[in-house]
N, C-alpha and C positions, 0 to 999 in steps of 0.2 A: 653112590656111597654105600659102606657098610655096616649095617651094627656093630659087627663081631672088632671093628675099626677104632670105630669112637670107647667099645669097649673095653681092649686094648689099652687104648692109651690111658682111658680115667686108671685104668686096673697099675698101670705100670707108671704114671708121669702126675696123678693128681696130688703128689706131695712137696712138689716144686713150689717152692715158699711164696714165689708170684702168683701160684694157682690155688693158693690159699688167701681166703679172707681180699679177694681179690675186689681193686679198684680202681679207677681210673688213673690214681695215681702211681699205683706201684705196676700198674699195667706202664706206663709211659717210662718208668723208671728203669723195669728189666728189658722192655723193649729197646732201648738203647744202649744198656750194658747188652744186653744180647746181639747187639750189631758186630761184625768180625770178632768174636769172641764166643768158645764155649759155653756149655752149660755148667760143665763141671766147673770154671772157671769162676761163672758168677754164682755160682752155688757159695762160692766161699767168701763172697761179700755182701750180697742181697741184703740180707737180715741186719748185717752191723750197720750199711751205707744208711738201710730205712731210720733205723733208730737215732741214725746220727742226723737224719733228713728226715722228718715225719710228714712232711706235708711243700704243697708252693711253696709257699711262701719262705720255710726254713732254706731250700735253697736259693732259690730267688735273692735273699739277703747273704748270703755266704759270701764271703771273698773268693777271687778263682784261685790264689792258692791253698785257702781250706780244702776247697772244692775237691783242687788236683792230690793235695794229702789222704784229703779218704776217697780218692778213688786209686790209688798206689794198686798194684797187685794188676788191674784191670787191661793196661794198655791204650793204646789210642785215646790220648788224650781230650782229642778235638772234642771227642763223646761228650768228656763232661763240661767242657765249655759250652757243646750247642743245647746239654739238658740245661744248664743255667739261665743261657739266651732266652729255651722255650718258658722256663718257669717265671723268670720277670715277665715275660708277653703276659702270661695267663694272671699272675699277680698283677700288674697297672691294666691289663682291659677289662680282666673278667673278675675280680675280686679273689683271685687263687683260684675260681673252677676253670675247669677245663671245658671246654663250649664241646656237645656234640652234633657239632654240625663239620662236612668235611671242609668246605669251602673258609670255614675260618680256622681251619687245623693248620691246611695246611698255611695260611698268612702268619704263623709265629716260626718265629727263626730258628731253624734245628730240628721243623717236622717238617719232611716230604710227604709224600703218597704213602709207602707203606706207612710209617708211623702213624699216619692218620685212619688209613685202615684198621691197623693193629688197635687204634684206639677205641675204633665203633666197634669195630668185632668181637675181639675178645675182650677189652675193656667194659664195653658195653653191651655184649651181646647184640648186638645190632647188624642186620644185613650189609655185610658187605666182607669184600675176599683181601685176606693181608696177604698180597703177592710177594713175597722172598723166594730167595734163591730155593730153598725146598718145595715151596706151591708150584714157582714155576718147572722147574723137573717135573713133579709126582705128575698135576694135570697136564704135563705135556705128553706125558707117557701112558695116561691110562687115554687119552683122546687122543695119541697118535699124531698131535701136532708137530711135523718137521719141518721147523722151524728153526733157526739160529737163535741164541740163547742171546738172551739180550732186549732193549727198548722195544722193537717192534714184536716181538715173543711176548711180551707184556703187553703191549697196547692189542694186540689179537687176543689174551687171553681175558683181559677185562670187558673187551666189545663181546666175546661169547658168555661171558659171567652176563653182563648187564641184561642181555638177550637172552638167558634163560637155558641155553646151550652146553653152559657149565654150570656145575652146581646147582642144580633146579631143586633139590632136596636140603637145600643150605638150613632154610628155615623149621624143616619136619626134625631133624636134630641139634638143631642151635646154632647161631655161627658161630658160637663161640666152640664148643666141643666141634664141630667142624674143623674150623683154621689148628685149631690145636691136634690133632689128630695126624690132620693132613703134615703138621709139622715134622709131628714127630715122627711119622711113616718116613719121610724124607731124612729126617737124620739119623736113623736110627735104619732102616730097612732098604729104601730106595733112594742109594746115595749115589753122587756121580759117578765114580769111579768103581762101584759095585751096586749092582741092586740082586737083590735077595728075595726072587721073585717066589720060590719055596715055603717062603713065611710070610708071603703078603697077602690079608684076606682080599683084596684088592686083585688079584691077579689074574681070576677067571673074565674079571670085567675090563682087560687093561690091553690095549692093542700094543702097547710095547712088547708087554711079555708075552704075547701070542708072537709076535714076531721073532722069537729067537737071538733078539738082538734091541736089548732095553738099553743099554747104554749110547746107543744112534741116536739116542732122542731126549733130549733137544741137540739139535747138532751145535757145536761146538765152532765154536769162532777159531779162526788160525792162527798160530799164532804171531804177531808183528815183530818187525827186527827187533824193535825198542823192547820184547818181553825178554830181556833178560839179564840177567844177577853178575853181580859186580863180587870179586874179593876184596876186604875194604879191611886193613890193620890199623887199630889204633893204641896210642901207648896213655894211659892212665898212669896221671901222679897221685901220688897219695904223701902229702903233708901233714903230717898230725904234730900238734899243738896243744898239751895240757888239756885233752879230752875235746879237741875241737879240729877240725881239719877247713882244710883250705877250697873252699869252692867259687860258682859266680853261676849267679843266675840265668837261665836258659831264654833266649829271649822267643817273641811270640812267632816268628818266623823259622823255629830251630826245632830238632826233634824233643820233642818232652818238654816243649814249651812250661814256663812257670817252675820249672824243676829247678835243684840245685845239683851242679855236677862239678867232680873236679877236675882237674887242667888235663883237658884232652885234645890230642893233636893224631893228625894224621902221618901216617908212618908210610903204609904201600895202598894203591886203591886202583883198582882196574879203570875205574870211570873217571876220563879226563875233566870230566865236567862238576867231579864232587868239589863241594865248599861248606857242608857242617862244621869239620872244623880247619884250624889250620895246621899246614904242614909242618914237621922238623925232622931234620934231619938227623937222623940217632939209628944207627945202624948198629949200636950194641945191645938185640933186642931178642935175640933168637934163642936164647936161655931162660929169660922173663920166665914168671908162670903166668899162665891166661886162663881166659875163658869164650867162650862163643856165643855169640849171640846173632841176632834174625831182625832186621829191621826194614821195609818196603822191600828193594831189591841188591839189597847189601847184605852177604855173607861174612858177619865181623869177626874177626880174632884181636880180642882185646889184652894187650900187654899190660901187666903192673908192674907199676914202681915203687919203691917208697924214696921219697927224696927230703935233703933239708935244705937249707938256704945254702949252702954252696952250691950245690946240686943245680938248683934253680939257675943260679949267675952259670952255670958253666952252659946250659941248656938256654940262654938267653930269653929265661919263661920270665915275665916279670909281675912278682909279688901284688902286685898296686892293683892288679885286673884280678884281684881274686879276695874272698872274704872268709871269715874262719865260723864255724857253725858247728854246732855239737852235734856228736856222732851219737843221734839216737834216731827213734821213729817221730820225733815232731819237727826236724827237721828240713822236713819235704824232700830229703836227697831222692836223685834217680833213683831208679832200679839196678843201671849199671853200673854206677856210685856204689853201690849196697853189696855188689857183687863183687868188686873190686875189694872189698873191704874184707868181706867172708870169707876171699880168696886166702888172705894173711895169715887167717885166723887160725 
């Protein structure tokens, strides 16, 4: 490890509102917004979610559709379902604290290994390595592990943490300024698709970038037939009602679970096996305006309509399977409800 590293990142990253006034709890809290999802991202919720969350126990008690309303913007829902799961566990066992022991991290629902790492380390300053997709890069690259990216890549790199192997300087800088460093080098500098071995103080010590070829490593899994993306058309109604429009609840096995969205059917979809939503037949759609959107391995183009109750009967949509809900932000509508709407506008 490097000084000029750890120095680096305080100089450049210690204003990150989780790196501030930093706890166990809001360490737990950005740790799971921060799963598949940006910094910049959560940068523009952090502070609102805390205040609207100040502790366990405030989520803990939440409904998961409050929940799912202030975490709108974020994506991947499941997120704040399993921060919920974890906050009731730490609320009825431990009184709202959070235990630092790893063995009963990981027994609450919705914390794995990293997050329980993430939790001693940087939460708590305490020995131990939060392995994400960036740790695992950076130290595979400055130790030359070629290895396939992936479970056993992780179970090698923790047998050589544990053994002293890796990171044996963990404690002479802190784990915590550590893991945070090593982070940020990784998203920021030594990323998969590029690493920026020019700007790394890291680089004279790094057997990737002595090899002339830092992107070899970790070696890269192939890709499987099943990796890849669907075009998937779907036609958005939009019913409005004296400031209210026509939705139905997303159920817990649907995307955007807990959401409300309006009457969405499938129009064209590469994947014979889709069933989000249902089909109809309406081939007068190619003039629509739309918009695009990215969801798992669906490439969406989403049509709007605006329709009224004829519209409806002639579209054989039936009124009964849907509820009318005010066009505001307490609402809980989707994202792509919201989008649909803007579209209009």
């Amino acid at each position: 490890m490097n000084k000029s590293l750890i120095d680096w990142s305080h100089q450049e990253f210690s204003n990150l509102p989780w790196r501030k006034n930093r706890t166990l709890f809001r360490t737990l809290v950005s740790e799971i917004m921060l799963q598949q999802t940006t910094v910049s991202t959560v940068l523009n919720h952090f502070e609102r979610f805390i205040q609207e969350y100040p502790s366990v126990e405030h989520i803990a008690k939440a409904t998961n559709e409050q929940l799912t309303v202030s975490w709108k913007g974020l994506g991947y829902y499941r997120r704040a379902r399993n921060l919920k799961k974890a906050c009731e566990y730490f609320h009825e066992n431990f009184n709202g604290e959070i235990p630092l022991n790893f063995d009963l991290l990981i027994e609450a629902p919705g914390i794995g290994e990293y997050t329980a790492n993430a939790l001693l380390s940087i939460g708590a300053n305490q020995k131990a390595l939060a392995l994400d997709a960036n740790l695992e890069r950076v130290l595979s690259r400055i130790h030359g592990i070629k290895e396939q990216k992936g479970p056993k890549l992780l179970k090698l790199l923790k047998k050589k943490f544990d053994e002293g192997e890796i990171a044996p300087d963990i404690e002479k800088f802190g784990p915590r300024k550590f893991n945070e460093a090593l982070m940020d080098l990784g998203r920021n500098w030594c990323k998969a698709n590029k690493a920026s071995c020019d700007l790394c103080p890291l680089s004279h010590d790094c057997s990737a970038a002595s090899s002339g070829r830092p992107l070899d490593i970790p070696i890269r899994p192939a890709k499987k037939s099943g990796d890849i993306s669907f075009n998937l058309v779907l036609l958005r109604l939009l019913f409005f009602k004296d400031g209210h429009i026509y939705v139905y609840r997303k159920k817990e096995s649907e995307w955007l679970a807990g959401q409300y969205e309006v009457p969405t059917f499938t129009l064209q979809c590469e994947d014979s096996n889709f069933s989000q939503y249902p089909f109809l037949d309406f081939s007068d759609h190619h003039f629509l305006p739309e918009y695009k959107t990215l969801i798992t391995k669906y490439r969406i183009t989403n049509k709007v309509l605006v329709v009224n109750d004829q519209d409806l009967k002639q579209l054989n949509v039936d009124p009964s399977l849907y509820q009318l809900k005010p066009v505001d932000a307490n609402s809980n509508l989707s994202t792509a409800t919201m989008k649909a709407i803007q579209l209009l506008k």
